[in-house]
N, C-alpha and C positions, 0 to 999 in steps of 0.2 A: 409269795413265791418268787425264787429269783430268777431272772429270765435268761438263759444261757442261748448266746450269740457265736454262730461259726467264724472262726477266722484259717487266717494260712498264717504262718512264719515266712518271711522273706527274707533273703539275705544276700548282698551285693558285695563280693572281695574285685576291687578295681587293683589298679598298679601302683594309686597311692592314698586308698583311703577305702574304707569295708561300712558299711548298713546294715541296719536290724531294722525289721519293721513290723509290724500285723496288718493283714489285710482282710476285709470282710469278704463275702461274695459277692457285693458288684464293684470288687477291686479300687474300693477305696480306702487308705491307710486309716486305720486306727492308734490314735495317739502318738506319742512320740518315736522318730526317727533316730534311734540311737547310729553316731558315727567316730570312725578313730581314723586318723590319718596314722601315716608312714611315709618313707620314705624310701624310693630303690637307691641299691649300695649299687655308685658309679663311678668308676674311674676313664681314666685319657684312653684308655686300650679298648674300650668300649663295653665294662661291662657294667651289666644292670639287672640286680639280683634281689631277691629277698629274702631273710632268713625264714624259715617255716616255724620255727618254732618261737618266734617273737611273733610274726605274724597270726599264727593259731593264738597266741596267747591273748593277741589284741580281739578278733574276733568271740573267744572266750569272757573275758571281759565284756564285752556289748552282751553279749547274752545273758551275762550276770544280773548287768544293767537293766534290762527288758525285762525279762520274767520277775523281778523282783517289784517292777511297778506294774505290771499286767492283771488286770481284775482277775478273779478265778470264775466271775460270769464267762469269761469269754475262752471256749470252746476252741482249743489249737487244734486240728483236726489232721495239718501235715506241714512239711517242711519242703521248700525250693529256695536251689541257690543259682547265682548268677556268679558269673566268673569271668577273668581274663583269659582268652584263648591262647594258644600255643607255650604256655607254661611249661615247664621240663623240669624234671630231678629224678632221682633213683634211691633204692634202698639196697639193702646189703641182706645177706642169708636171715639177720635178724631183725629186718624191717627199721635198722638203721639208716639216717639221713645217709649219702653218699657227695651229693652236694647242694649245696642252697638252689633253691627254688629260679632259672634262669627265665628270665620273664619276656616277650617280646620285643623289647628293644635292646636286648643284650646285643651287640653287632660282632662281638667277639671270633665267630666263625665264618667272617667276611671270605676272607680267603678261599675257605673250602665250599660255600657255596658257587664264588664266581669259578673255581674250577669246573663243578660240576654242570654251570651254565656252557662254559670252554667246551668241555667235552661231548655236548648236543645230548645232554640227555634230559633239559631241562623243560620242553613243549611237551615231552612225551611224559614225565611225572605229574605236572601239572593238569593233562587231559586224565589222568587216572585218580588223583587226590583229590584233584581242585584248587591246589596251594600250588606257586609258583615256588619256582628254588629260589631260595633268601635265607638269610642270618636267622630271621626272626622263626625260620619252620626246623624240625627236629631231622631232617635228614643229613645238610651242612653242620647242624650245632652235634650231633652224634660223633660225624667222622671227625669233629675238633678236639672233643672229648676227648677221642680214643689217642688220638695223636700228642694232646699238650694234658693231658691227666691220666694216665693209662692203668694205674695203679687203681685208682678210685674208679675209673670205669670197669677195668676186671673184676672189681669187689662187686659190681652192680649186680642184682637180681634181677630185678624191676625198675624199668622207665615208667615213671608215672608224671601225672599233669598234678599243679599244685593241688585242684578238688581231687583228684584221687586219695594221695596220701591223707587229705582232710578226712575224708571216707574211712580211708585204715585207721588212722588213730582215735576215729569213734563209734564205727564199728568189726576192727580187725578183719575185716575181707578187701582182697583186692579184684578191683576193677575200674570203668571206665564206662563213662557216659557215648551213645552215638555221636554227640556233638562235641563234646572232647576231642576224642579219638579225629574228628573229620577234622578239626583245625592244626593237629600237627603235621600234616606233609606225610605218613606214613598208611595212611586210609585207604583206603579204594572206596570212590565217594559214591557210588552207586548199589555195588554190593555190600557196600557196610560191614568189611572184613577187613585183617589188617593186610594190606599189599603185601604178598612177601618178594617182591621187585623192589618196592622201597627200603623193606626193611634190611636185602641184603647190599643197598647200595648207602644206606646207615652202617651198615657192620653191625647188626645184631641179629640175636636168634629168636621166632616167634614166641618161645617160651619165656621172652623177658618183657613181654607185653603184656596188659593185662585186659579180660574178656571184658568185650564192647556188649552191655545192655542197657537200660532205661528201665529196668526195673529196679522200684522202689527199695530203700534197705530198710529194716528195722529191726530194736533192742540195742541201744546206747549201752558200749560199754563200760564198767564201772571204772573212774570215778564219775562220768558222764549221767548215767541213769541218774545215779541221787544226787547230783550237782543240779539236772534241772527234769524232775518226777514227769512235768507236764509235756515235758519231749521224747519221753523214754522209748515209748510202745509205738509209737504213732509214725507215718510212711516219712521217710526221706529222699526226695526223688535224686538222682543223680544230676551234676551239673549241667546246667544249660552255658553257651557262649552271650559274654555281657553285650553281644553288638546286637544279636538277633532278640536277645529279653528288650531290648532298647527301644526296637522296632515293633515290639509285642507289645511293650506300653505303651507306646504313641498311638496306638491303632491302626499301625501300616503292616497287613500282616497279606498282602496283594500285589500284583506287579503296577498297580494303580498308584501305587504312593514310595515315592523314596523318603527314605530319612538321611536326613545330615545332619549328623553329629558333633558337636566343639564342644570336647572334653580339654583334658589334658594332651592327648592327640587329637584324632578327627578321621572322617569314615564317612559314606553314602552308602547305604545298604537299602536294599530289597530285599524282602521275604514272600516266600510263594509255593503253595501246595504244589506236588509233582512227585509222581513215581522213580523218576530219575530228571539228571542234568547232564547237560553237553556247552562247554565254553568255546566258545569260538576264538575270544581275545585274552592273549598271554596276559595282560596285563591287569587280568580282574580275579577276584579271589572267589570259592565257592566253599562252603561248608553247610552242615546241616545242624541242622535247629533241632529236629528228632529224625522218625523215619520215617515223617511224610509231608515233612516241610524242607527247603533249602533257603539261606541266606549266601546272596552274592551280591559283589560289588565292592568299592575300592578301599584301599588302606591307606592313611596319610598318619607320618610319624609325629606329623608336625599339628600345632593347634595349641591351645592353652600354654603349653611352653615357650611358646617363640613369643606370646606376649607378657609371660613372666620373666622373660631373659630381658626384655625391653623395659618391664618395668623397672629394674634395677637401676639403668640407668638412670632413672627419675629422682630427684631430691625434692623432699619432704615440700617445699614449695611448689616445685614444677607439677608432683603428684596430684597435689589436691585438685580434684576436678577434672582430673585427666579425659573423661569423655565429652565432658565439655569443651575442654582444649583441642581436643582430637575433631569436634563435630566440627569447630571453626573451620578447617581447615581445609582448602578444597580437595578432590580427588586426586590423586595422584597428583598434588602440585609439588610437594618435597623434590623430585628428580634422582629418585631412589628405586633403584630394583633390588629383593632379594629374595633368597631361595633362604625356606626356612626351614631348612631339615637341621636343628637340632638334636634330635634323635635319628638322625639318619631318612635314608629316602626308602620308600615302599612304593606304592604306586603309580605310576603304572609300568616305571622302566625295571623296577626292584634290583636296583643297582645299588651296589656295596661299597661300603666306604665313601659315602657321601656327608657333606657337612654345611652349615649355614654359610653364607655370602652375601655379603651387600658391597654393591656397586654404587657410585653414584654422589659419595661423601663429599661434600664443601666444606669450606670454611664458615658458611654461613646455616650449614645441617645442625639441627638442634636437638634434645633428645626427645621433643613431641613429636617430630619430625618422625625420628627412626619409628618410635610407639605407632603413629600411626601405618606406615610402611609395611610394620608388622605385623599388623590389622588385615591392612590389604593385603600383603604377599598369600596369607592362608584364604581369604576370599578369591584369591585369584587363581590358587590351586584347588579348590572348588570346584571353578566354574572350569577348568580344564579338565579335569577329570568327570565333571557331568557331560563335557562335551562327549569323551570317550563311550561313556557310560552308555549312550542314548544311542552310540552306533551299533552297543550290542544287545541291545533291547529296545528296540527303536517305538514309539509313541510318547505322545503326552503325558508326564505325571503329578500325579500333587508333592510338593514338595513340603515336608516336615523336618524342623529342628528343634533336636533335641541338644541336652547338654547346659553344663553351668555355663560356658562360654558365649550364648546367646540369653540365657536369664538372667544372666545377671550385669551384663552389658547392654549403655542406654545406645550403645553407637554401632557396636560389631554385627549386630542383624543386619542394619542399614546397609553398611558396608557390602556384607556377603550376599543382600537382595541386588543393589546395583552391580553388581560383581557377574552376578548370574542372570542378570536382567529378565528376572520372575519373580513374582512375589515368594515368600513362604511366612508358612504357619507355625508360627514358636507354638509349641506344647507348651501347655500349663502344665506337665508332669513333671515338678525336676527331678524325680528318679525314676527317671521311666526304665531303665534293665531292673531294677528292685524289683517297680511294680509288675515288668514282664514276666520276672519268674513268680511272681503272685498269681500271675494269670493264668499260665503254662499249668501250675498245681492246681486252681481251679479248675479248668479244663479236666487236666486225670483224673480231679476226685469228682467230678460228674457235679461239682457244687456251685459253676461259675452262674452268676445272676445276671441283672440289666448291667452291662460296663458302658460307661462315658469315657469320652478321649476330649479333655476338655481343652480350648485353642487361648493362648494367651493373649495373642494378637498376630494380627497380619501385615506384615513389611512388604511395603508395596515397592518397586524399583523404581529410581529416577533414570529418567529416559538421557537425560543430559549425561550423567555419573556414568551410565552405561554404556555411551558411547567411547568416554574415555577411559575406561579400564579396559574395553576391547583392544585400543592400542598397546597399555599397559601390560594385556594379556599374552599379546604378541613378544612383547620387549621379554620380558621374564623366562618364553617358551624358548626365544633364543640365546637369553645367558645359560637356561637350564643345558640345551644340548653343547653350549660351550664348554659347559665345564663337565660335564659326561665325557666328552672329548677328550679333556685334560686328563679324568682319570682312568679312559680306557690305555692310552698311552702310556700312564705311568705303570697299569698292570701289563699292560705286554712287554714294556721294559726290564719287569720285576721275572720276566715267565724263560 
């Protein structure tokens, strides 16, 4: 007899690369990790988008992928996805695209955010959503629309988030996950209704939003059902946010444990049961996981990026071995500060139209030099923003990281432990938002077993390192309000 085993479908759409997985009931993957990269469409004016229908194409593909090696012992029982929060696009009378998929670090609606910060109405949306006014939330990126595309905004039906539309095109109904919905700026984070103060300070009408539930969808439609038989019938929970699935798989699901993140970006999150939330600090972000969890805490545009931008400079010599090269090297000895907002700045001033800077260049600055700078600069925005963090949640926590940006670097944990002057605990999980929303599905389907959060190791800080990046810390905090300065001047110039 053959023994048929429960699993979940997992699936993780990031900003530049999507997951397929199985997972059992004590949320451990089952055989291979199918993955596709992409790439967001960026140009100089700041934007950074992704077509939806190359991007479903590639997610289609992995699934193709999967089910085609997946035993028929094993028992798919339901479907959770993980997603990038604050995603934007719209449809039209016939559930036509309106425009590509506007993804978080779009900066494009720079302008119409810092207006709406000018005008004081930005403490007062942010105690009501939990998003602060910025580029990256749908209240600025709406009135931008309306203003510099007005045509294809008029045509709009429906604002939807990239897993929405994913939802319509495989099962023709529109709606919107609780956690969706709370990562755009347009939410009322406590009543879990759409604000209609935000929406009319977006310019739109509540009937172009779509209804916020967490209930599961099912029946694929065709060509879906017979593209993959073993999907067809069975629950598809609506999206979860990929920061809080992050924090699900690591095991930090308490005000006991932060997670720090180094992806492609980077983030400190806490997640933590509560009927409701109140932020005391404009500077910290709040959304909800579902309807009786919150995740809060910081956004950093920067991570992963600012040390592939440094990699380039590297030649095929200098490369090889770069964390070796890098480990040489004392802390902070280069004479280098930079501010690494490649993708612009989020936390905690969420100030618009920010860009990378280094200071500090010789004649004798080399490109390990920068490489490592670049290292530190994101450890050092870290540890400034755990400072913030702790004043608005103030105790002791365990500190977890997650992310390919500590698993797969022998140097950059180091780094961001003496940075922080605490140890932390690399997760063995390097998919941990996959595995979160494996777990999230366990959970609903009542099927979750024994789950392990297993530690890959623990980076302990040098006491020495930590003293000097404290300095360090300080240098960086006062270029950072230097040049804050520089572009609050040029916008009141502009106004």
């Amino acid at each position: 007899m053959t023994h048929i085993t429960q699993h979940v479908l997992a699936i993780d759409i990031g900003s530049s690369s999507l997951r397929a997985a199985l997972f059992d009931v004590n949320g451990r993957q089952s055989g291979q990790c199918i993955r596709r990269s992409y790439s967001l469409d960026t140009d100089a004016m700041g934007k950074a988008t992704l077509d939806a229908d190359a991007l479903f194409d590639d997610l289609f593909d992995a699934l193709d992928e999967l089910m085609s090696i997946t035993p028929e012992r094993l028992d798919i029982t339901a479907v959770g996805i993980s997603t990038f929060w604050h995603s934007l696009t719209g449809i039209n009378d016939k559930h036509a695209a309106t425009f590509p998929i506007i993804t978080w670090a779009d900066g494009r609606s720079a302008h119409e955010a810092a207006a709406l910060k000018y005008s004081g109405i930005a403490r007062h949306l942010h105690s009501v959503t939990g998003c602060p006014v910025h580029s990256s939330y749908w209240p600025a990126r709406l009135r931008w629309l309306a203003a510099q595309h007005e045509t294809a905004f008029d045509d709009t039906r429906y604002w939807l988030s990239a897993a929405d539309l994913l939802f319509l095109r495989l099962f023709g109904r529109i709606g919107t996950s609780i956690s969706m919905a709370s990562g755009s700026g347009l939410c009322d984070l406590n009543q879990k209704t759409w604000s209609r103060e935000a929406m009319g300070i977006a310019r739109i009408q509540p009937t172009q939003l779509p209804p916020i539930s967490d209930d599961p969808q099912r029946g694929l439609l065709s060509p879906w059902g017979e593209r993959w038989p073993r999907l067809a019938v069975i629950p598809w929970y609506p999206a979860w946010g990929d920061g809080a699935c992050s924090n699900i798989g690591a095991g930090a699901n308490n005000l006991d444990s932060l997670v720090l993140m180094l992806g492609t970006s980077g983030s400190m999150r806490v997640v933590w049961p509560a009927d409701s939330a109140t932020l005391s600090d404009a500077g910290l972000w709040c959304y909800r996981v579902d309807d009786r969890r919150f995740a809060g805490g910081m956004a950093l545009s920067e991570g992963g990026n600012a040390a592939a931008w440094a990699n380039r400079l590297l030649d095929k010599e200098t490369g090889e071995n770069i964390d070796e090269r890098v480990a040489n090297l004392e802390p902070d000895a280069h004479g280098l500060c930079v501010l690494p907002y490649f993708l612009g700045s989020r936390s905690p001033q969420w100030s618009e139209g920010r860009t990378a800077s280094i200071t500090g260049i010789t004649a004798a600055t080399t490109p390990v030099d920068i490489y490592r700078a670049m290292l530190e600069s994101v450890g050092l925005r870290f540890a400034f923003l755990k400072n913030r963090l702790e004043r608005a949640w103030p105790g002791k926590r365990r500190i977890i990281a997650t992310g390919a940006g500590f698993l797969r670097s022998a140097v950059w944990p180091q780094i961001v432990a003496d940075c922080l002057g605490e140890p932390i605990d690399v997760s063995d999980v390097e998919e941990g938002s996959l595995r979160g929303a494996a777990l999230l599905v366990l959970e609903k389907q009542g099927q979750i077993g024994k789950i392990e959060f297993p530690i890959n190791r623990t980076v302990y800080p040098n006491s020495s390192a930590h003293e000097k990046y404290k300095i360090a810390l300080e240098r960086q905090a006062d270029f950072d309000k230097h040049m804050i300065g520089m572009l609050q001047q040029r916008l009141d110039e502009l106004r």
